[in-house]
N, C-alpha and C positions, 0 to 999 in steps of 0.2 A: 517660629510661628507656624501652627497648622495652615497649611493650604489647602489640601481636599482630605474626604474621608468616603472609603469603600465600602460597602457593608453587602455582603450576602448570607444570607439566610441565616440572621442570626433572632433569636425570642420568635419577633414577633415581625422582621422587618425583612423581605425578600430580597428588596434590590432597592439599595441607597447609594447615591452618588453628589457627593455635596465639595462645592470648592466656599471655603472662607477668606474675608479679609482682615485684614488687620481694622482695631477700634473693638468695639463694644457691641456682641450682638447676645439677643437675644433668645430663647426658644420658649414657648407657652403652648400650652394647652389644655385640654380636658386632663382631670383624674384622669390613669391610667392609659391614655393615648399612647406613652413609649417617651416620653420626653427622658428620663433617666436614663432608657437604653441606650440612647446616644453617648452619655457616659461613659457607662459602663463597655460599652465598644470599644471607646478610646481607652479604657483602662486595660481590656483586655490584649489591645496591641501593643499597652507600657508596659506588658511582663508581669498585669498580675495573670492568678491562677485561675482555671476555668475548668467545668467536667462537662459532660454528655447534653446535661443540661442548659446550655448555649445554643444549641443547635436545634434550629425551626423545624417543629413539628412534620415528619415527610420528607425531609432532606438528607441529603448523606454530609454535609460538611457544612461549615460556617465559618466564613471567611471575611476577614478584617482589613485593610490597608491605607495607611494614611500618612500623607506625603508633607512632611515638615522645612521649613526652610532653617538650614544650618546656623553655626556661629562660628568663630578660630574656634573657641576652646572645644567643644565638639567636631570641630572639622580636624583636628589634632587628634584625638580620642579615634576616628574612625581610623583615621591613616596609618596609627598605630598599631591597631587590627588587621589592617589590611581588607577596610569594610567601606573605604568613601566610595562614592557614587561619582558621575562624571560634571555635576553642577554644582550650587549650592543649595543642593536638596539633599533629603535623605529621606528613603520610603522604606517604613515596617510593616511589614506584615505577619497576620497570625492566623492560623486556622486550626479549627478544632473537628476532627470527626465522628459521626452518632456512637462510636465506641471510648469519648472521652481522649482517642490521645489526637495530639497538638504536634502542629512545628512551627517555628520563630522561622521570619528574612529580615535581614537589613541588607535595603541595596541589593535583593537578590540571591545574598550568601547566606545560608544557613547561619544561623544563630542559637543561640542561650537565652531561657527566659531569661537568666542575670542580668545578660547582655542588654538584652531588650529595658528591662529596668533601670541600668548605668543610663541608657542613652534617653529614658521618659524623664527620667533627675533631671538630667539638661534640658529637655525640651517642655515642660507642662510642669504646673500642679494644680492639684484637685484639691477641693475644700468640699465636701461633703455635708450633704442635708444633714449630718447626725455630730458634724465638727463640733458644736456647744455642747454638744453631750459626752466626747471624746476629753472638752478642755475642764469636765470636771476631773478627771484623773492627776492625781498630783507629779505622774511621770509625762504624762502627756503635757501640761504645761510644761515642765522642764526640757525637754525636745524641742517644742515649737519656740521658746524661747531661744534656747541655745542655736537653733538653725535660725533666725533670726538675726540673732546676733555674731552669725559666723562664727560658732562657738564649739560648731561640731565635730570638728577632727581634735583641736585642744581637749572637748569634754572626753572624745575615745582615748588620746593620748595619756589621762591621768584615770578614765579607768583599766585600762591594760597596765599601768603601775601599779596602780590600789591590787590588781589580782596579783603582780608579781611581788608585791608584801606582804597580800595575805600568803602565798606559797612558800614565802621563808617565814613566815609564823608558824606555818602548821609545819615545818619540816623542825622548828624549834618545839613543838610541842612533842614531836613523833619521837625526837633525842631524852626528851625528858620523861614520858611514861614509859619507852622501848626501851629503856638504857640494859635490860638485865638481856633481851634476846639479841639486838645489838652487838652486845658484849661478848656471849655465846659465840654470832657467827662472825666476829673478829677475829674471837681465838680461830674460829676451825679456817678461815682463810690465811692467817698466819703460817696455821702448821703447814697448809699446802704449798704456799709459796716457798716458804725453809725448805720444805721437802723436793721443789723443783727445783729450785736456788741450786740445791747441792748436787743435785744432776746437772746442771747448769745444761740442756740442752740446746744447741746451734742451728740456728738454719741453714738449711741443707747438709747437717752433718749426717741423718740418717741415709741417703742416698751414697754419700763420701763413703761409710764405713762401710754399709753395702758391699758396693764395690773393692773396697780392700783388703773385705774377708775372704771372697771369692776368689784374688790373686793370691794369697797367703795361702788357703785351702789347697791351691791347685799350685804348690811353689815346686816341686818335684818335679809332677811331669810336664809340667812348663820348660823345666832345664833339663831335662831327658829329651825332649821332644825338637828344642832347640839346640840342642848339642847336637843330634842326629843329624836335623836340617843342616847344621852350618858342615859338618864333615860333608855329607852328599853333595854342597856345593862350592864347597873350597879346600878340605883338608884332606881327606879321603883319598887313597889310590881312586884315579877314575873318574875321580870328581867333577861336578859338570864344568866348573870355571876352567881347570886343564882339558877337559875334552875340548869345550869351545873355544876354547886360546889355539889348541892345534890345528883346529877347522876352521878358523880363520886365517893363520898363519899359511896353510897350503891352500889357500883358495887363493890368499894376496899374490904367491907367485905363479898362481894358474891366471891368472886375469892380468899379468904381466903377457902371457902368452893371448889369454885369450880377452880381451877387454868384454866381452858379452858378461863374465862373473861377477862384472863390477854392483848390479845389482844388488846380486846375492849378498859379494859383504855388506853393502848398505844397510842392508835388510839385520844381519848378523852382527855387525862391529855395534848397534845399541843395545842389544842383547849382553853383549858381553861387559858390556860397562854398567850395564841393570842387577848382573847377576855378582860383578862383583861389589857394587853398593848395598846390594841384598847380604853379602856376606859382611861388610864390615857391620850394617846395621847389628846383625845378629850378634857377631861378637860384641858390641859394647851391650847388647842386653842381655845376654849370658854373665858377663861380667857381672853386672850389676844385681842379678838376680841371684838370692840366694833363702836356705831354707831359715827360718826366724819363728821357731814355736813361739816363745816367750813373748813377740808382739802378735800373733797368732791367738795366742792364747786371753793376751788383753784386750784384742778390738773383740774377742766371741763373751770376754766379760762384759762389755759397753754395749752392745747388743742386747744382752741378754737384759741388762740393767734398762734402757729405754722404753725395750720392748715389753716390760714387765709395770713397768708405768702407765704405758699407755694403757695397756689391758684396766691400768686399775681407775684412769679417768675415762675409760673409753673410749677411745680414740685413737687414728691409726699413729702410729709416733713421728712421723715427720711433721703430726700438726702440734706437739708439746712446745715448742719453742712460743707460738703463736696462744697458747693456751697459759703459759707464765705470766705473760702479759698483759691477757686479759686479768687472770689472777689478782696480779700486782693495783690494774686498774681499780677492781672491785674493793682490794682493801684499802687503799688511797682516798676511795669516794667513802667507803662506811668508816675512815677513822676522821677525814673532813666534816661527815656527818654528825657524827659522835663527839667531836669536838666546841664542846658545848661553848666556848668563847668566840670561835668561830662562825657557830650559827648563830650568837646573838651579833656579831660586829656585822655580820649578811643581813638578818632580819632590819638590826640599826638605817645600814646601808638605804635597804630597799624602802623604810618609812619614810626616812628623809628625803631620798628621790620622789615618794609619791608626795608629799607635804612640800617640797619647790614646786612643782608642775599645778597642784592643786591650789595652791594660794596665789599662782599666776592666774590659772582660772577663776578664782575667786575676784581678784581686780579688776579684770574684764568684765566681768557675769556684773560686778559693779558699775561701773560706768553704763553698759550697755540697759538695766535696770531702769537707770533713772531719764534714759533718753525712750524705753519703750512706755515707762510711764507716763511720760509729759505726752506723748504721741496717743495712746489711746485714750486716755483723759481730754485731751483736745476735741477729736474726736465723739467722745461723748456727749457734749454741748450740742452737737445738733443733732443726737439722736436721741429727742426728747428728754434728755439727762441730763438737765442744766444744774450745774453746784455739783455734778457727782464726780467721783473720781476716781481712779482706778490706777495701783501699785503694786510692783514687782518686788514681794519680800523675799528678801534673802535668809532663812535662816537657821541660823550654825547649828552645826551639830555636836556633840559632844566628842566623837568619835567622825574622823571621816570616814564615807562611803563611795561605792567603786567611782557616782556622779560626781564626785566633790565634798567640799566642807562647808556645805548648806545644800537647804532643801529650798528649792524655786515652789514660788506661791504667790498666786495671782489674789490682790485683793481689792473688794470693789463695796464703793460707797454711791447707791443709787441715785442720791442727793445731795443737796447740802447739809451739815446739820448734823449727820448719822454717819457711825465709826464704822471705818472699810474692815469688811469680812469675808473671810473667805469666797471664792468666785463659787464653791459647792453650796453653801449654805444664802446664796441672792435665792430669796422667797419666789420674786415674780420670774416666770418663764420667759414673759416679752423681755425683761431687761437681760437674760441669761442670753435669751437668742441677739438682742439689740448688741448687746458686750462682744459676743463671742464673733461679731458680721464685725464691729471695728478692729478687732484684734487679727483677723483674717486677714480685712483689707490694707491695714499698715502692715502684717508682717509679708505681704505681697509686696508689696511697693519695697521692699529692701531686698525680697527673692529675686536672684540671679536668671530666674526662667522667664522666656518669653509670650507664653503664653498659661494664662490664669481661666480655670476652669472653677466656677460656683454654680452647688448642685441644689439650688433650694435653701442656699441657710441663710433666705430671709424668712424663713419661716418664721411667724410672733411675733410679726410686726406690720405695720399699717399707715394708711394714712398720711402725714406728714415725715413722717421717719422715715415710712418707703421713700418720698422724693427724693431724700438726702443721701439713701442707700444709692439708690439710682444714680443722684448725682458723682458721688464716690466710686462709683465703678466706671460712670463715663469719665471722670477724670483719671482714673488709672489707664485707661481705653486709650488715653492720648500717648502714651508709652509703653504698651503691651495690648496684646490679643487677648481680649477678655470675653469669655462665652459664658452664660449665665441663663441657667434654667430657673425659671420666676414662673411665679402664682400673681403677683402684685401688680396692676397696671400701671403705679408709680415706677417702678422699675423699667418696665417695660419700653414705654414712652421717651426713656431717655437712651434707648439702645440706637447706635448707626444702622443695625441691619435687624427682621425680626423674622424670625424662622416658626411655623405654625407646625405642631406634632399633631395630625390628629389621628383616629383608630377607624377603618372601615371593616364591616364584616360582608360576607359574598358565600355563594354557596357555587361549589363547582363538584366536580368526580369524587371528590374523595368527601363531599359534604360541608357542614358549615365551614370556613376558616375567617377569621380577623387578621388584618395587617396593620401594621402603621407607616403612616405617609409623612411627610414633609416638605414643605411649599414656603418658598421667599414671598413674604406680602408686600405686595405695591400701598401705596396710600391707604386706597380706601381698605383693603386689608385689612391695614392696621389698624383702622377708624373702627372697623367691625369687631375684629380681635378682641381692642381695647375695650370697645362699647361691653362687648359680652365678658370680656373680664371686671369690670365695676361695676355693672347689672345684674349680672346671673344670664339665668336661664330665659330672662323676659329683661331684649334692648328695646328703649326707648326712646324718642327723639330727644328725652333729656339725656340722656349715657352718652348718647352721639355725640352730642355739645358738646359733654364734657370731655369724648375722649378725643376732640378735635382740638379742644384746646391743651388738653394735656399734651399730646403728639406739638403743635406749635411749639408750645415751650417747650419742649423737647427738641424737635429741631432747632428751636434758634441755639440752646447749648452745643449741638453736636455742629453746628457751622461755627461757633466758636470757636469747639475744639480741632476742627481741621484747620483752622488758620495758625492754629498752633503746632508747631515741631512735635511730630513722632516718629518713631521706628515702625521698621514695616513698613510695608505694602499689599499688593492682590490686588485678583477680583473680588465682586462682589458679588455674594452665591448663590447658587443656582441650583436647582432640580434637574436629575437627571431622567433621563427617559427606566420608567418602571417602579 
């Protein structure tokens, strides 16, 4: 439920500060007073889109914020984010500056318009002055139906299948006119892979041979070099192992004399057990080393061969092992492709999978049908459309499409008597706008949102049909926060709270400027409000009357409906200073 709303400097409104309560209010006023920009404010903090043009004339920014009270399923959503707040509130805000860009908060933290959008789903929807104009599109019925009907994530579910059928269609079609280029690059990735095949390249063989050409190259004076070493330290007249064998052995019988030398052997006797470890090492790789043209001669073949490959796909040769593979991959996928039985038992697959998920939606989309028809048809009866009737056709298509296997189509019979027709082709506009207000207000009352925003679409209609509108909203009012911008003082009259938009103009430093205001009317407020809404421009002591007793009956409905159970709570709202 909306609790309060922030506004600076936004159109035409400098400084708004409004707390709401739960029930049924209203907002009236003059043509072009600002009563829609109250809307469109709160639309602009649900994450729609906004440019330069938001922002009041002389201002550097315009800024939005309004304080919602939560639910679980949104208080789970924030917490997931790591975006709750520390009550059961959640405040967004928006601001847009004279240069068009914007930044989103929820709770404080920076945000995404997405973000901001996910969280306006949950919390509001808008019915818009142009919604009957909207529900002649035959997609737009089919949305407002299926979101109705909780039908929305099932209708995405079987179009994201319908797309992954058509995609193994067209990859069946691609097999059947490409077969000859196809064919082409089958052979020439054949011959590559045979050709790597037969190299059979290893990971990490290239670094392995490397290094083994390099010990092979240099097998000589490696055993020249090590021969030498091991004579200078063991074999050799002279050798250091017999020098330092004897200069330990005459130190051990001088540190008999003089125990000060005992150091020195210490120091010495590991030395000499270093140097003879050092010498056995050497012989056993003397041993083992020896000169080998002939495997010399093979790892600088296997070389040459790797390194002549690589040159010819480009590439350094330790990544050929890596490069077969992908190879292999590519011909696997174009001969699965190419595999014209293949593609049709996939293509088969992916129909049948869209055709179970779509004929489940179709049984649904059924049922749900004939419960939205008896309900707006209901409905109808007391919006001056007694005997009319209005049905949610289902009808099939030849072929499914991404929606399903029918096309949703609203059809409506003004009266008794006369065959339901399309809801595009209803003659009268009152009955278009009369239809399109009951179809709003039942598929609200099955919306999951707490708060119901209508912008005028009682527009084209009047009279007795207003009362009934009115009354239809104060009885939604008993179970949601309902706000509703009205022209109609039938509507009006039935609201708990009523909010006065008006326009002032003033001339200060920078010269003329207009504002728009808003004011909670007390009684006689409303008596005036009302009078001048049923009158015009010239109230009379008759308008008075009537709109005193229009207002009576009105309150006595809305103390009926407080004695009835709702959700929600609040204050009740106020003007703030400026």
């Amino acid at each position: 439920m909306l609790r309060s709303l922030s506004i600076r400097d936004f159109v035409i409104v400098d400084t708004l500060d409004l707390d709401f309560s739960a029930g049924f209010t209203v907002f009236t006023g003059e043509t072009g007073a600002g009563k829609s920009i109250l809307i469109d404010a709160l639309a602009l903090v649900l994450g729609e889109r906004a440019d330069a043009g938001v922002v009041r004339e002389g201002a550097a920014r315009a800024s939005i914020s309004a304080t919602f009270l939560t639910h679980p399923a949104l208080d789970a959503w924030l917490a997931e984010r790591e975006l709750a707040g520390d009550d059961d509130t959640v405040l967004l805000r928006r601001t847009v500056d004279a240069s068009g860009r914007g930044k989103a908060f929820i709770n404080g933290a920076a945000a995404t318009l997405a973000q901001l959008r996910e969280v306006g789903d949950q919390l509001v929807d808008i019915h818009g002055q142009h919604a009957h104009q909207q529900l002649l599109r035959p997609d737009a019925q089919r949305h407002l139906f299926d979101a109705h009907a909780g039908l929305t994530e099932q209708a995405g579910a079987v179009a994201e299948s319908w797309r992954a059928w058509r995609a193994a269609r067209s990859q069946r079609e691609a097999v059947e006119h490409q077969s000859r280029e196809m064919q082409l690059e089958r052979e020439r990735l054949e011959w590559q892979v045979g050709e790597l095949d037969k190299l059979a390249p290893q990971a990490g063989e290239w670094d392995e041979i490397q290094s083994e050409y390099n010990r092979l190259s240099h097998a000589a004076s490696l055993i020249d070099g090590s021969r030498a070493a091991l004579d200078a330290l063991s074999e050799s007249d002279g050798a250091v192992a017999s020098v330092l064998n004897g200069v330990v052995h005459r130190l051990q019988q001088l540190a008999d004399v003089d125990p000060g030398l005992r150091d020195v052997l210490a120091a010495l006797e590991p030395a000499l057990v270093q140097v003879d470890e050092a010498a056995h090492s050497l012989t056993r790789y003397v041993d083992r080393l020896e000169l080998d043209p002939e495997r010399l001669q093979a790892v600088e073949e296997r070389m040459q061969a790797l390194h002549t490959t690589a040159r010819k796909y480009r590439l350094p040769p330790e990544q050929l092992p890596d490069e077969l593979l992908a190879r292999r991959q590519q011909l696997d996928d174009l001969q699965a492709a190419q595999d014209i039985n293949k593609v049709l038992a996939r293509e088969a697959a992916a129909r049948a999978a869209y055709l179970t998920l779509a004929q489940h939606l179709s049984a649904a989309r059924k049922v749900a049908a004939t419960a939205l028809s008896a309900a707006v048809t209901d409905a109808m009866q007391g919006l001056s459309m007694a005997g009319g009737t209005f049905a949610v056709a289902l009808n099939p298509l030849d072929e499914g499409l991404s929606h399903g296997l029918e096309q949703v189509e609203f059809l409506v019979a003004g009266h008794a008597g006369v065959s339901a027709r399309p809801l595009a082709r209803v003659a009268s506009g009152g009955e278009l706008a009369r239809i399109s207000l009951a179809i709003s207000v039942i598929t609200s009352e099955a919306a999951p949102t707490p708060t119901l925003i209508f912008d005028e679409v009682d527009t084209g209609i009047g009279g007795a049909v207003a009362e009934v509108v009115g009354r239809r909203l104060q009885e939604l009012g008993r179970s949601r926060q309902v706000l509703c911008v009205t022209h109609l003082p039938q509507v009006a009259a039935q609201a708990g709270a009523h909010l006065l938009v008006s326009k002032e103009s003033k001339t200060d430093k920078a010269g003329a400027v207009t504002r728009s205001r808003i004011r909670l009317l007390d009684t006689e407020g409303r008596i005036n409000e009302t009078a001048r809404m049923l009158g015009g421009a010239t109230v009379t002591a008759t308008t008075v009357q009537h709109a005193e007793e229009m207002l009576a009956q009105g309150a006595r409905a809305t103390a009926q409906a407080a004695n009835a159970p709702r959700e929600g709570g609040g204050r009740k709202p106020r003007r703030a200073a400026g």
